[in-house]
FIMARBA-315784 format. One record per residue (C-alpha): residue number from 1; residue in one letter; x, y, z. Coordinates in Angstrom, 3 decimals, decimal comma. Layout:
    n  res        c1        c2        c3
  NUM    a         X         Y         Z
...
//
This chain:
    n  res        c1        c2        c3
    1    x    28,318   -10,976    69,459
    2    x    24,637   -11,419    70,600
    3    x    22,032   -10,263    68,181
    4    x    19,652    -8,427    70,271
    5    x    16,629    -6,369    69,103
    6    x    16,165    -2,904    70,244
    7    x    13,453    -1,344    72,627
    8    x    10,523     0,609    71,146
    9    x     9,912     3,559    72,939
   10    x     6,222     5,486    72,791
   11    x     6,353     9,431    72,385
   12    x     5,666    10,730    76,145
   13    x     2,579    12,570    75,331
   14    x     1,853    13,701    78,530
   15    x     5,125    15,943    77,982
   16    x     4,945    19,956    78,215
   17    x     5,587    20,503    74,057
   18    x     2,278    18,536    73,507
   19    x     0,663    19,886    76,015
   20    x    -1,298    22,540    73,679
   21    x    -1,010    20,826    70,718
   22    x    -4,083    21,179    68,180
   23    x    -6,128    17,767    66,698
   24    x    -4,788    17,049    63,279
   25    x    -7,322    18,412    60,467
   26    x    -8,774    15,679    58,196
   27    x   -10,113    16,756    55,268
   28    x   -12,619    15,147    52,743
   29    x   -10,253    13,849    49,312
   30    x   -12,141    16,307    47,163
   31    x   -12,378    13,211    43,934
   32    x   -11,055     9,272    43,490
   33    x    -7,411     9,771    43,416
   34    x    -7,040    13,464    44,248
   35    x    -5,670    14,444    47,836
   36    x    -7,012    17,579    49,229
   37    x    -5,013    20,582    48,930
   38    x    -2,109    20,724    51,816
   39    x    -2,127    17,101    52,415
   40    x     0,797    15,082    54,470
   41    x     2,988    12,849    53,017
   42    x     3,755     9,704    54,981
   43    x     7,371     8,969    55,715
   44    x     9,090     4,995    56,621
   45    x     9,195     6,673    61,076
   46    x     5,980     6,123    63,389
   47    x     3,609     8,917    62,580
   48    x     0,586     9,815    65,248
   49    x    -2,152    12,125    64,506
   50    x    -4,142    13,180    67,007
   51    x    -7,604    12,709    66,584
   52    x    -9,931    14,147    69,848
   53    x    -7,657    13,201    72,984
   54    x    -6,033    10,527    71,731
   55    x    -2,877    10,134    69,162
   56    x    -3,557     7,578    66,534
   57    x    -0,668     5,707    65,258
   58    x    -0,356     4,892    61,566
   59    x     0,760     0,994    62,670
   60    x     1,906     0,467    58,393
   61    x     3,397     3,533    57,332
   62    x     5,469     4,204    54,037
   63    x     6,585     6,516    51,909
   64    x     4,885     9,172    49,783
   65    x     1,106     7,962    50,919
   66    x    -1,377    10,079    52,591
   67    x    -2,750     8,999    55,615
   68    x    -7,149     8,118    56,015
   69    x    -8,965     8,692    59,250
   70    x   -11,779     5,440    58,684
   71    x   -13,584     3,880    61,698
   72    x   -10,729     5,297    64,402
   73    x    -7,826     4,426    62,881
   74    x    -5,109     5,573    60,429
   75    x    -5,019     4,010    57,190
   76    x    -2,264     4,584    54,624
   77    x    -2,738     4,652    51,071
   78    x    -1,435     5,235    47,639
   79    x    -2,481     8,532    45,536
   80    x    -4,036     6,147    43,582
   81    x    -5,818     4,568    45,699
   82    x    -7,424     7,643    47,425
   83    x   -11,528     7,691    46,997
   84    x   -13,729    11,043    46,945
   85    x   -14,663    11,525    50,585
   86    x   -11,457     9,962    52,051
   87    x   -11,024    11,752    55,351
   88    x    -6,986    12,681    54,730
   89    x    -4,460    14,223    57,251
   90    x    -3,571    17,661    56,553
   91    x    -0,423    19,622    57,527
   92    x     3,492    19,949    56,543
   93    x     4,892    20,103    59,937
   94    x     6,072    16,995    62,069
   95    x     6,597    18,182    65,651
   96    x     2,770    18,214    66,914
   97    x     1,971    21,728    65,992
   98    x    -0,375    20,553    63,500
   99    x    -1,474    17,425    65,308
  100    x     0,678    15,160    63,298
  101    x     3,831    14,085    65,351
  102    x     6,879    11,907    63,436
  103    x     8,696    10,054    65,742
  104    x    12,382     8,846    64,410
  105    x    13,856     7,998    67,567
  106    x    11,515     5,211    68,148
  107    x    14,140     2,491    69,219
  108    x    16,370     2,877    72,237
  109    x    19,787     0,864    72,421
  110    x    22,999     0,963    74,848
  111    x    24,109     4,533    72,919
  112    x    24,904     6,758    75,738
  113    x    28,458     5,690    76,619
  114    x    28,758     5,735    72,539
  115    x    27,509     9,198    72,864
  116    x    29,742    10,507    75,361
  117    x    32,745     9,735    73,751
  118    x    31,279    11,222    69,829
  119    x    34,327    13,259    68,722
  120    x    33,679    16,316    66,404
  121    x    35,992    15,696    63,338
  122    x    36,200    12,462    62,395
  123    x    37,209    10,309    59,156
  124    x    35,376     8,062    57,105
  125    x    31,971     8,585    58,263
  126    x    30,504     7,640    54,911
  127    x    29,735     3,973    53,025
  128    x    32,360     3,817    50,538
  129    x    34,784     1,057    48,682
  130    x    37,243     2,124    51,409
  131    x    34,789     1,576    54,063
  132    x    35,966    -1,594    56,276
  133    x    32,773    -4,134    55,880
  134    x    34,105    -6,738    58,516
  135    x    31,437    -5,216    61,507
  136    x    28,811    -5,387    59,188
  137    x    29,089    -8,935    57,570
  138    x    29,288   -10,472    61,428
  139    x    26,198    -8,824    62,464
  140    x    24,394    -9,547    59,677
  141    x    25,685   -13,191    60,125
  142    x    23,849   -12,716    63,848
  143    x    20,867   -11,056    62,886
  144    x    20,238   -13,604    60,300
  145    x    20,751   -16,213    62,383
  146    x    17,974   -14,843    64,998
  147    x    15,703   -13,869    61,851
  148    x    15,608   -16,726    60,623
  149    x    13,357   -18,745    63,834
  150    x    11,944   -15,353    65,032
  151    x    11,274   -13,083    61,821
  152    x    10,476   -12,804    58,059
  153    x    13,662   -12,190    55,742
  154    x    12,881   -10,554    52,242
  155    x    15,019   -11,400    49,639
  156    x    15,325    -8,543    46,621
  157    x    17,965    -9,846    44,101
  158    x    18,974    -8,404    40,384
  159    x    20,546   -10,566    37,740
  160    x    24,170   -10,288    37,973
  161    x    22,687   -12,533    41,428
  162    x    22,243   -15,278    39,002
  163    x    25,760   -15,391    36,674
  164    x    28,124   -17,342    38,475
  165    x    27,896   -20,846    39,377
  166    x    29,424   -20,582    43,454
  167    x    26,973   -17,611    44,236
  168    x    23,977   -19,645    43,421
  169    x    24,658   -22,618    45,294
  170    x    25,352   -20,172    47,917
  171    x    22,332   -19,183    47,639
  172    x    20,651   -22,021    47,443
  173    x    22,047   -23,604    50,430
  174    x    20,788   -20,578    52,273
  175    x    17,305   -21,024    51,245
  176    x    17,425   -24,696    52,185
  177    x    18,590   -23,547    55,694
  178    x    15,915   -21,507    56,356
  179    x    17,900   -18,012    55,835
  180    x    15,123   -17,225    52,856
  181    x    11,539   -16,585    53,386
  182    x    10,607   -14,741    50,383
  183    x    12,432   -13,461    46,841
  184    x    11,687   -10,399    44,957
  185    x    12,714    -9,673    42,066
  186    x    12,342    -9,009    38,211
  187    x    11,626   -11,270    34,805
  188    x    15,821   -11,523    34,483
  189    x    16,635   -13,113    37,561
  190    x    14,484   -15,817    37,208
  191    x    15,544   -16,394    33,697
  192    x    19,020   -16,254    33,971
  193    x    18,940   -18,656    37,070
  194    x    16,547   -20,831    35,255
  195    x    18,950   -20,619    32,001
  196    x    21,691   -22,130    34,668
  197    x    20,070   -24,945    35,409
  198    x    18,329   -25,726    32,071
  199    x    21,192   -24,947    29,921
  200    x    24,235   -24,348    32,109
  201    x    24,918   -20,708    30,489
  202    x    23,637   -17,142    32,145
  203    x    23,381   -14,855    29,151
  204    x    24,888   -17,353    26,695
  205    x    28,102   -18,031    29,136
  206    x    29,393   -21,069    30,289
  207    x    27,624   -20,103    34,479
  208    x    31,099   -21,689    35,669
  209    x    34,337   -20,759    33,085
  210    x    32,225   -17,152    31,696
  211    x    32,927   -18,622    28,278
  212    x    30,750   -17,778    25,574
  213    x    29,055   -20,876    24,100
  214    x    27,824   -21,386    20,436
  215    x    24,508   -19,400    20,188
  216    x    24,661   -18,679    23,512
  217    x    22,558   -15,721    22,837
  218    x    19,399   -17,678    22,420
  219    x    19,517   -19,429    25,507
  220    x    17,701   -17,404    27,934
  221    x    14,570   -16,468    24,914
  222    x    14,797   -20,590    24,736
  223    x    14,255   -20,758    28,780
  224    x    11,571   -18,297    28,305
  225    x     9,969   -20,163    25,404
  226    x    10,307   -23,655    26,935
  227    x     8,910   -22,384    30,239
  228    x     5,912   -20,709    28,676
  229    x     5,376   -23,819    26,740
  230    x     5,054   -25,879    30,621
  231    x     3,009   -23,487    31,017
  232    x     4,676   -22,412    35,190
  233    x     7,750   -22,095    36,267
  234    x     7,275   -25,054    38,615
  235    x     5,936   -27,077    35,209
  236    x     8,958   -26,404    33,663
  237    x    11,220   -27,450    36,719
  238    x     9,073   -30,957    37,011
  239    x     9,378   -31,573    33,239
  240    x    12,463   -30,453    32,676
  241    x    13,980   -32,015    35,605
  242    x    15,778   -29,138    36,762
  243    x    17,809   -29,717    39,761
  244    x    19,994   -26,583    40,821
  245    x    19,801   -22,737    40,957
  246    x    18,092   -20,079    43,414
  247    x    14,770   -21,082    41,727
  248    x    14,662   -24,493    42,192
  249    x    15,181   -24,288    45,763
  250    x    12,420   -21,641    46,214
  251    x    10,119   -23,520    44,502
  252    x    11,655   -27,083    46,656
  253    x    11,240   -24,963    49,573
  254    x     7,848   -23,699    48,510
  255    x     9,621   -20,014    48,681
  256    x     7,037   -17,341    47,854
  257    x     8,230   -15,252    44,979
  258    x     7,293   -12,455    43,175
  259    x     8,623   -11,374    39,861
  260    x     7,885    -8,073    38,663
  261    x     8,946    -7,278    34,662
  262    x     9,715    -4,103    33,202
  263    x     9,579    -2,243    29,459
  264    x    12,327    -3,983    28,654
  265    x    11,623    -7,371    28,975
  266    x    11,748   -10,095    26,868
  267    x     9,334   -12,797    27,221
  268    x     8,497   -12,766    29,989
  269    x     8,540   -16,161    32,303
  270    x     5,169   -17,211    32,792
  271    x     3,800   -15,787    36,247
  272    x     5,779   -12,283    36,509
  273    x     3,760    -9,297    36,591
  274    x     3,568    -7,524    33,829
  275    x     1,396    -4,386    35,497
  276    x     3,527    -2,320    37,587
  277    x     0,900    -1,425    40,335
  278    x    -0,415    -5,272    40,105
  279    x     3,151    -5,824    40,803
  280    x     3,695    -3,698    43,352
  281    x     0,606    -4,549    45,693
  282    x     2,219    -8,307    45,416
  283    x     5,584    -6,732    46,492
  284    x     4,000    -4,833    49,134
  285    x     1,926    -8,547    50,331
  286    x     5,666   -10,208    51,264
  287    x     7,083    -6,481    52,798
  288    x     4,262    -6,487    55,265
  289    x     5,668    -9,522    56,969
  290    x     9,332    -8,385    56,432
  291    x    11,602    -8,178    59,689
  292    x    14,484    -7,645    57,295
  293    x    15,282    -6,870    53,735
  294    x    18,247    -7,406    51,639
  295    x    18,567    -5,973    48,362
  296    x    21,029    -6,722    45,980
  297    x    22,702    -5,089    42,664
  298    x    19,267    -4,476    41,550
  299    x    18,521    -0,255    41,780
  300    x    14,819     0,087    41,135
  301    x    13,607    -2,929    42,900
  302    x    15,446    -2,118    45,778
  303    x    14,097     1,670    45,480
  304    x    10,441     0,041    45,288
  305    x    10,985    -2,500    48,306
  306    x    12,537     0,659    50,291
  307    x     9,635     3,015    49,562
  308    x     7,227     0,335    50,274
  309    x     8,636    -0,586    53,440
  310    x     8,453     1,582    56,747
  311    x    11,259     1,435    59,732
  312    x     9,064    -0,739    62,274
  313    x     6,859    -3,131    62,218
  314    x     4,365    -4,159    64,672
  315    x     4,696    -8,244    65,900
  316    x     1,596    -7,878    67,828
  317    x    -0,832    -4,765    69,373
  318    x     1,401    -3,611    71,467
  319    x     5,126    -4,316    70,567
  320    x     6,796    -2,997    67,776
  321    x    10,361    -3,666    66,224
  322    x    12,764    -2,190    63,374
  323    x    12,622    -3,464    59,485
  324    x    16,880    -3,950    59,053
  325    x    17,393    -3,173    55,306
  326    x    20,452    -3,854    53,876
  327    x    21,192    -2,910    50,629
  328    x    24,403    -4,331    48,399
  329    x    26,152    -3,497    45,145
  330    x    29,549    -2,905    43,708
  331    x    28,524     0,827    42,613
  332    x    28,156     3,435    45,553
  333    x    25,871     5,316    44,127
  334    x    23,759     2,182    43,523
  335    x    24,050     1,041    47,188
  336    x    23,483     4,395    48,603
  337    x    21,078     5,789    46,252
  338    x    17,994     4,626    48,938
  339    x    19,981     6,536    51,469
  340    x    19,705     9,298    48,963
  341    x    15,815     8,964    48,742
  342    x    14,900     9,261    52,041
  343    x    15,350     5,234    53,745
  344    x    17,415     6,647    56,612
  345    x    17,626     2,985    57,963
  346    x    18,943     1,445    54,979
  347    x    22,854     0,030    55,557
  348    x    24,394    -0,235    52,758
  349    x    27,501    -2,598    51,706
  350    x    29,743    -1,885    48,847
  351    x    30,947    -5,259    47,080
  352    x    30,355    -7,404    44,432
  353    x    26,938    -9,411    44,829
  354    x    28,667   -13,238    44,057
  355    x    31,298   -11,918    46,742
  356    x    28,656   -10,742    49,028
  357    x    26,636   -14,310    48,624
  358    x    30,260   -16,510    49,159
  359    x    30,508   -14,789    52,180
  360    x    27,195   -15,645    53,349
  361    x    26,941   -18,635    52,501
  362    x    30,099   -20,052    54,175
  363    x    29,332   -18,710    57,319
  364    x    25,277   -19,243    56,799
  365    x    25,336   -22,627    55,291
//
């Protein structure tokens, strides 16, 4: 199959529903951090507000922001990052009667002969273990393959990524052909791929036969220690003469990453964030270029990456595309918990990560 990208499609605005439709109110953030009263949250669809004659579109929407009138255009921004006198969008409704119009149905593909034929009752309509995953891994393989010369793929990868030896050279082999523009992730993946390449274990286990090796257990606090003593990540790689693993690749490949550590953290590596929001506005720096995102067995940094990223993003002025987001993990609940929170466009794919990464890499690498 073909991979090709969908049309984006402009709300007709000249249409009889908007015909009467008010200008959205924007009222002054009453202090720093403090919306005004009846503010609207932002959403991951194309949001206009209409502002005189004209309906403004917020071109990098999200989740849970408000949204700024400042010098024409729409700005959106954290609660936190809200200053007194902030002109925000006000109103709770979506369909233009308050001047703020959410537009879900942005792309347009070959549905309508799909459409026709829609039965009622059907089976199976859900993402489960039972669900057959065969469509999806062959148009991932395609989009992939078109992402990686014409977009930005976004990486988001939790530890168990990192305990087997066959998933990271997967891994690795995609990176070094090109299927790998940028990794998020937290303090363990990093250290447990780093611990495979420095001492051959993940968690204390042999990263081939699983076996447990004598004081295994201080292995990845050695990684830690050794790499804090190199001072970088890429220090310790040079000295160290590391020469395997999904970290040594990124940093051959010159791979932007961004590690992001949490309460319970040990360490951490040298370089990963140890401020939440610091960490956050770095995630947010590689999203903004995303085209697609796949998250794996990793909950809250694929909840972050999802509520940080919109549905669309804009290539140029004019043209506009969807984010794909893909999320993966052996637990449904895990791989549909973004569903859950709102990410309508997140697919999700129920399977063990190393599986998942076998897969792609033998028909990716």
């Amino acid at each position: 199959m073909k991979f090709m990208l969908p049309t984006f499609v402009s709300p007709d605005f000249t249409a009889e529903n908007f015909k009467d439709t008010p200008e959205c109110k924007f009222i002054p953030a009453p202090a720093d951090f403090v919306a005004p009263e009846y503010y609207h949250a932002t959403t991951i669809f194309p949001e206009y507000f209409k502002h005189g004659a004209e309906w403004l579109l917020a071109k990098e929407s999200r989740m849970d922001c408000v949204a700024v009138l400042e010098n024409g255009k729409i700005h959106v921004r954290e609660f936190r990052n809200i200053k007194k006198g902030d002109l925000v969008a006000t109103g709770r409704t979506e369909d233009g009667s308050e001047g703020i119009y959410v537009h879900p149905d942005c792309f347009k593909e070959n549905t309508e002969e799909i459409e026709k034929e829609k039965e009622t009752f059907v089976f199976r309509q859900g993402r489960s273990r039972e669900t057959a995953f065969s469509i999806d891994y062959d148009s991932l393989y395609e989009l992939l393959r078109h992402e990686r010369d014409n977009g930005y793929i976004v990486w988001v990868m939790g530890p168990a990524c990192s305990f087997d030896a066959d998933s990271r050279n997967a891994f690795s082999k995609l990176i070094e052909n090109g299927y790998v523009h940028s990794l998020l992730a937290g303090n363990a993946l990093a250290t447990h791929d780093l611990e495979g390449a420095y001492r051959k274990t993940a968690l204390g286990q042999d990263i081939y036969t699983q076996e447990s090796v004598h004081n295994g257990h201080y292995n990845h606090i050695d990684t830690i220690n050794r790499a804090r003593l190199h001072g970088s990540i890429e220090k310790f790689i040079e000295e160290e003469k590391l020469d395997n693993g999904i970290i040594v690749a990124c940093v051959k490949k010159k791979i932007p990453m961004v590690f992001v550590g949490s309460v319970r953290d040990d360490g951490p590596l040298p370089g990963v964030y140890g401020d939440a929001y610091e960490g956050q506005e770095a995630m947010r720096a590689e999203l903004k270029k995303a085209t697609t995102v796949i998250s794996m067995a990793s909950v809250l940094h694929t909840i972050a990456a999802g509520n940080i990223s919109p549905m669309f993003r804009f290539t140029d002025e004019n043209t506009a595309r969807p984010i794909y987001f893909y999320t993966v993990d052996i637990s449904e609940f895990a791989a549909n918990k973004l569903a859950d929170r709102g990410s309508l466009s997140a697919k999700s794919i129920i399977t063990n990560a190393q599986d998942f990464m076998a897969h792609l890499g033998k028909a990716l690498g």
